[in-house]
PyMOL CGO cylinders between C-alpha atoms (Angstrom):
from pymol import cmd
from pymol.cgo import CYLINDER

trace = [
    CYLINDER, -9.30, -95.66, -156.64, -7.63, -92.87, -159.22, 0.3, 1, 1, 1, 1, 1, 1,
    CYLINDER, -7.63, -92.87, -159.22, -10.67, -91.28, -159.43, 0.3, 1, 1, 1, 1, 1, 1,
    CYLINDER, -10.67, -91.28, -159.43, -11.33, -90.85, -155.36, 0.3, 1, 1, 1, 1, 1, 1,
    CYLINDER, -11.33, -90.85, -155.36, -6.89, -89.62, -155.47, 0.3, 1, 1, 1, 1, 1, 1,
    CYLINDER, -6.89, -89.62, -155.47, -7.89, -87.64, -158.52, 0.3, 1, 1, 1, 1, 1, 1,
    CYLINDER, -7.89, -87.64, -158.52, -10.68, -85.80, -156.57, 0.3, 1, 1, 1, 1, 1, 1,
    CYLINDER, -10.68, -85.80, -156.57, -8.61, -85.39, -153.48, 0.3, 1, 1, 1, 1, 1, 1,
    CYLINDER, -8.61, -85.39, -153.48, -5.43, -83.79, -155.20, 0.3, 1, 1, 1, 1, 1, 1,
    CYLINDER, -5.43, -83.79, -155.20, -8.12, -81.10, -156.91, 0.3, 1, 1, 1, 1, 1, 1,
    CYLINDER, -8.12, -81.10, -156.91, -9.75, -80.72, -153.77, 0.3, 1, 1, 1, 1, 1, 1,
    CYLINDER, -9.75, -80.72, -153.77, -6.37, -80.15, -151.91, 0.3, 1, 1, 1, 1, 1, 1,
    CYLINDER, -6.37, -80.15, -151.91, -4.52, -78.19, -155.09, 0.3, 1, 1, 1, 1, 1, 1,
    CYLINDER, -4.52, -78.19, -155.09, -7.68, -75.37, -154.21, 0.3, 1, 1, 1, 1, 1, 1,
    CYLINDER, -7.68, -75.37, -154.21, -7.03, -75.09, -150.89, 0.3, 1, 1, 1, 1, 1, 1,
    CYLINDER, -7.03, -75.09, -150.89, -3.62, -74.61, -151.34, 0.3, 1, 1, 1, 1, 1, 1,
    CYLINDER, -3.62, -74.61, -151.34, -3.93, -72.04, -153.83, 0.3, 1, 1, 1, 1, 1, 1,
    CYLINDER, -3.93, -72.04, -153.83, -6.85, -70.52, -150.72, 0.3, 1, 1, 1, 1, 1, 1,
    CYLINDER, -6.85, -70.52, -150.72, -4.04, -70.78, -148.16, 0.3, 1, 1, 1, 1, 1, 1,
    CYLINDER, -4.04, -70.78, -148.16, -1.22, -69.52, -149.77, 0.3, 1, 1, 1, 1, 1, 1,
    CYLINDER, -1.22, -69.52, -149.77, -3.40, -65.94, -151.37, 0.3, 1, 1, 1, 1, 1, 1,
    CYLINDER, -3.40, -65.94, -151.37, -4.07, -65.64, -147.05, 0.3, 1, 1, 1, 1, 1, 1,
    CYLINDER, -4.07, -65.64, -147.05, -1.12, -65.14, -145.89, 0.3, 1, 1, 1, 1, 1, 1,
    CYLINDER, -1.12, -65.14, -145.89, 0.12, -61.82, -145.53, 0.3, 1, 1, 1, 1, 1, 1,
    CYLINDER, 0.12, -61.82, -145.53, 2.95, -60.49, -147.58, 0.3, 1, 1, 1, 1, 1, 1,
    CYLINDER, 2.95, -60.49, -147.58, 6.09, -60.16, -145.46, 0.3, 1, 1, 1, 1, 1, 1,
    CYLINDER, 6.09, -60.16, -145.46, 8.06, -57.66, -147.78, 0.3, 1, 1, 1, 1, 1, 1,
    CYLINDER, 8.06, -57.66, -147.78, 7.50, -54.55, -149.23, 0.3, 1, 1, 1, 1, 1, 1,
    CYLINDER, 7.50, -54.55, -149.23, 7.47, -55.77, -152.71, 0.3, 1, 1, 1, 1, 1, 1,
    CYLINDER, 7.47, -55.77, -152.71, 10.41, -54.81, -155.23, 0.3, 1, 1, 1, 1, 1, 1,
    CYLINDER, 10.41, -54.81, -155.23, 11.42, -52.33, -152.60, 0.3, 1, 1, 1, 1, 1, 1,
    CYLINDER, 11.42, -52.33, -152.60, 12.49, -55.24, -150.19, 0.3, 1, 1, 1, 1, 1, 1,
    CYLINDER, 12.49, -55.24, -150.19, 14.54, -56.73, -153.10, 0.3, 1, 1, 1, 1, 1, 1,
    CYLINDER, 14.54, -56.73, -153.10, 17.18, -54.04, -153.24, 0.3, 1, 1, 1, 1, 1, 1,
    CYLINDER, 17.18, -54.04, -153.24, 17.54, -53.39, -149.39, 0.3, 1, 1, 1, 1, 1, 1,
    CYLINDER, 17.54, -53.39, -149.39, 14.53, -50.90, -148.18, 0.3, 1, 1, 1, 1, 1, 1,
    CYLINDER, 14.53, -50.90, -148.18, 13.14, -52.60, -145.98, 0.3, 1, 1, 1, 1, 1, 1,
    CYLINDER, 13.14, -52.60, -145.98, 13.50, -52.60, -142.40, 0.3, 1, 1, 1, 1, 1, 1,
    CYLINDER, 13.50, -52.60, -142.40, 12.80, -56.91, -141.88, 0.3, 1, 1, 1, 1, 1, 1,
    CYLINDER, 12.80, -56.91, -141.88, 15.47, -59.27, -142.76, 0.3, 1, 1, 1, 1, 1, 1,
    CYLINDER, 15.47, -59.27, -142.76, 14.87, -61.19, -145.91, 0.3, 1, 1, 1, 1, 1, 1,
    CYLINDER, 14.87, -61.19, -145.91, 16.34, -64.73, -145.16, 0.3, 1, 1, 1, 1, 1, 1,
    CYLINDER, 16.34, -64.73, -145.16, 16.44, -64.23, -141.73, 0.3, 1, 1, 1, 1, 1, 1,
    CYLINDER, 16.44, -64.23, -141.73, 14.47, -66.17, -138.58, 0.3, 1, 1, 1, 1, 1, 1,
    CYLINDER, 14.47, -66.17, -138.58, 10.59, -65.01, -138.77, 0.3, 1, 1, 1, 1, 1, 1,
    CYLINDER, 10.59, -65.01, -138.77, 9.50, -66.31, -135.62, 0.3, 1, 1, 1, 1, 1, 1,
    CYLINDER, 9.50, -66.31, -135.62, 7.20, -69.26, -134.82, 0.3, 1, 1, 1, 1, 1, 1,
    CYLINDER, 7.20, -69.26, -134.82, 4.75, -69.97, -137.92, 0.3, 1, 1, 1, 1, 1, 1,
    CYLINDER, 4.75, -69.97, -137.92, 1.49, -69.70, -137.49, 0.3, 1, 1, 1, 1, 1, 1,
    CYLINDER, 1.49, -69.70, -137.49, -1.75, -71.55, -138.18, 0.3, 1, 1, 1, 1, 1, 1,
    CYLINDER, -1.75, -71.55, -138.18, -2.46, -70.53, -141.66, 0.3, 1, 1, 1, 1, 1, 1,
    CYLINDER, -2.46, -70.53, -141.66, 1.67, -71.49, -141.82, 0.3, 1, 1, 1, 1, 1, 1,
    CYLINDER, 1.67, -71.49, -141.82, 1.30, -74.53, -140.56, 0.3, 1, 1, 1, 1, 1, 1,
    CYLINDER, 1.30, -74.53, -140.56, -1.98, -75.36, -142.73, 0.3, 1, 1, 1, 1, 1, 1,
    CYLINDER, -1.98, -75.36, -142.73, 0.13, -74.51, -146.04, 0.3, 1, 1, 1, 1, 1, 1,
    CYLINDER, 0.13, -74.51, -146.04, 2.80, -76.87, -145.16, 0.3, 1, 1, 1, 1, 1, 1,
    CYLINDER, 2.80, -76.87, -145.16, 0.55, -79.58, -144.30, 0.3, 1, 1, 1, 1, 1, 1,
    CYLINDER, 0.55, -79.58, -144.30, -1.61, -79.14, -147.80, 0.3, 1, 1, 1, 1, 1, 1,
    CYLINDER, -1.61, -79.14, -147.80, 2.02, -78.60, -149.68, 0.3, 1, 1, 1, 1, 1, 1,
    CYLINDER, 2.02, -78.60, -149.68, 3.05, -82.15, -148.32, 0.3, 1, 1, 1, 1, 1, 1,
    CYLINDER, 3.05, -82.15, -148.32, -0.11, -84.00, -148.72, 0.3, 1, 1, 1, 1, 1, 1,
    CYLINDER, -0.11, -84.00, -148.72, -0.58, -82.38, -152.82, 0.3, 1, 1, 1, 1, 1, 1,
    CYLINDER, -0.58, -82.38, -152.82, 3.09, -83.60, -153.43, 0.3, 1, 1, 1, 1, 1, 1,
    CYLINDER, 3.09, -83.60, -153.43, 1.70, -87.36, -151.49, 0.3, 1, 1, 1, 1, 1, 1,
    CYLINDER, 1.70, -87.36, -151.49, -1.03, -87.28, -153.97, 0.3, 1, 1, 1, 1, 1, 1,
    CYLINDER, -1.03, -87.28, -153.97, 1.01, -86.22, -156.73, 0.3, 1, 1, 1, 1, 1, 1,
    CYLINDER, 1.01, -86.22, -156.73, 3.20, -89.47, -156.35, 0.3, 1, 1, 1, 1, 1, 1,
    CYLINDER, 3.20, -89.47, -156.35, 0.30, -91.12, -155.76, 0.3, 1, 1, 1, 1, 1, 1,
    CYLINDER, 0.30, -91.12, -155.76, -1.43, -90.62, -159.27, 0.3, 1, 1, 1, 1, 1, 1,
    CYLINDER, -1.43, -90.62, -159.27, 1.68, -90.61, -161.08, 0.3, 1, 1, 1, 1, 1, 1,
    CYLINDER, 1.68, -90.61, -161.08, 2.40, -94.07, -159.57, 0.3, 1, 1, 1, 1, 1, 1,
    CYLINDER, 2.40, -94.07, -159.57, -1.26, -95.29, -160.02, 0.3, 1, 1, 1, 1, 1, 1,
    CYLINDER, -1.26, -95.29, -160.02, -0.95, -94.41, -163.83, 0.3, 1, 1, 1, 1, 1, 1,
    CYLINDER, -0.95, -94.41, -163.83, 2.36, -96.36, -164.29, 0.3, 1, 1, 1, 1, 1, 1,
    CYLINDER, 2.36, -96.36, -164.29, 0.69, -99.39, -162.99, 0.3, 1, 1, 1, 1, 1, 1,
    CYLINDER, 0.69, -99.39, -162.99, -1.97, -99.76, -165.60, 0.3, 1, 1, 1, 1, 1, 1,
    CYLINDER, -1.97, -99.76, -165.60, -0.35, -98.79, -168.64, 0.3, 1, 1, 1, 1, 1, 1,
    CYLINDER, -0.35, -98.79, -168.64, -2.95, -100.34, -170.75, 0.3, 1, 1, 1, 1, 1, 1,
    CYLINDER, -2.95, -100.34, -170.75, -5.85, -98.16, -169.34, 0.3, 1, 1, 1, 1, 1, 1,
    CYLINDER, -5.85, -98.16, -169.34, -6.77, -95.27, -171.44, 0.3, 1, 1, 1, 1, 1, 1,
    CYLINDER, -6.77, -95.27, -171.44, -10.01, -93.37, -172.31, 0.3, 1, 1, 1, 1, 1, 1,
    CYLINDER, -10.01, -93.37, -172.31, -9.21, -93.12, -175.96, 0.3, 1, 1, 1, 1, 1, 1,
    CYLINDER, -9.21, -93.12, -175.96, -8.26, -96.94, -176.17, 0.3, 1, 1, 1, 1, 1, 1,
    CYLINDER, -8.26, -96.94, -176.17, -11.08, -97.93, -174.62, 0.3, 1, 1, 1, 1, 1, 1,
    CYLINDER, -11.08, -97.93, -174.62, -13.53, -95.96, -176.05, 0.3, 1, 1, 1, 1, 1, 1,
    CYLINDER, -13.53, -95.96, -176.05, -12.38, -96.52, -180.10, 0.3, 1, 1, 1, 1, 1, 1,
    CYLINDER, -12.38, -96.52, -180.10, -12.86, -100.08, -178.96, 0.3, 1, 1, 1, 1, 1, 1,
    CYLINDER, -12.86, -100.08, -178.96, -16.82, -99.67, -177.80, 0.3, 1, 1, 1, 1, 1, 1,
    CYLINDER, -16.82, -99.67, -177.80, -16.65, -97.97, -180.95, 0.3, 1, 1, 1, 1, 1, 1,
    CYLINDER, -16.65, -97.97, -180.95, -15.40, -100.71, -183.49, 0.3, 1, 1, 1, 1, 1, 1,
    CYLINDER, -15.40, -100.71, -183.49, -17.66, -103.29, -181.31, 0.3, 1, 1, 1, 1, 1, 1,
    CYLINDER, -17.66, -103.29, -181.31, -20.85, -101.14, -181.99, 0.3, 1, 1, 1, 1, 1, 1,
    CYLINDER, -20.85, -101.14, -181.99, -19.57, -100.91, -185.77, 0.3, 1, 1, 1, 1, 1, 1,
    CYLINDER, -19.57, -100.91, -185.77, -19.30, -104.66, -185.66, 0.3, 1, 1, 1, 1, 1, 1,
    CYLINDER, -19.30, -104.66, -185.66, -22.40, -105.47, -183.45, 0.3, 1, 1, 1, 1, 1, 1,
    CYLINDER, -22.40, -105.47, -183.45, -24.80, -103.55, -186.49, 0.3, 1, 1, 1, 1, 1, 1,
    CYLINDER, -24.80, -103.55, -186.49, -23.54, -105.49, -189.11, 0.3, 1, 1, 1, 1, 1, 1,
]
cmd.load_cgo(trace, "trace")
């Protein structure tokens, strides 16, 4: 189960990233910051779009996943790859003997 949330929250973290580097820039950089530019910078925008909508979407479900995994890996405390791998280890070491 982590490993099919694990694979999920990479594959939605990418597109993400993919939406958000789409969008168009709606200041003028630095310039905007100090008052030259012509749009409002808190102001209303208008209705959001589709790549708008998509970045919201992939924003909620990455922070969904997020919980997800940190809340899977709570519940088994005792599950680790190190653990469980310097134990295959000392059984081999104590199998050849």
């Amino acid at each position: 189960m982590i490993i099919i949330v694990t694979i999920l929250h990479v594959v939605i973290a990418i597109f993400l990233i993919l939406t958000v580097l789409l969008q168009a820039g709606k200041g003028a950089g630095i310039g905007a910051a100090f008052g030259g530019s012509s749009d409002t910078m808190m102001g209303v925008r208008g209705s959001t779009g589709l790549l708008g909508k998509l970045t919201a979407t992939a924003a909620i479900l990455f922070m969904v996943t997020s919980l997800l995994l940190s809340y899977l890996a709570a519940s088994n405390p005792n599950e680790s790859i190190i653990t469980n791998k310097a134990a295959q280890t000392e059984k081999q070491k104590n199998s050849s003997k």
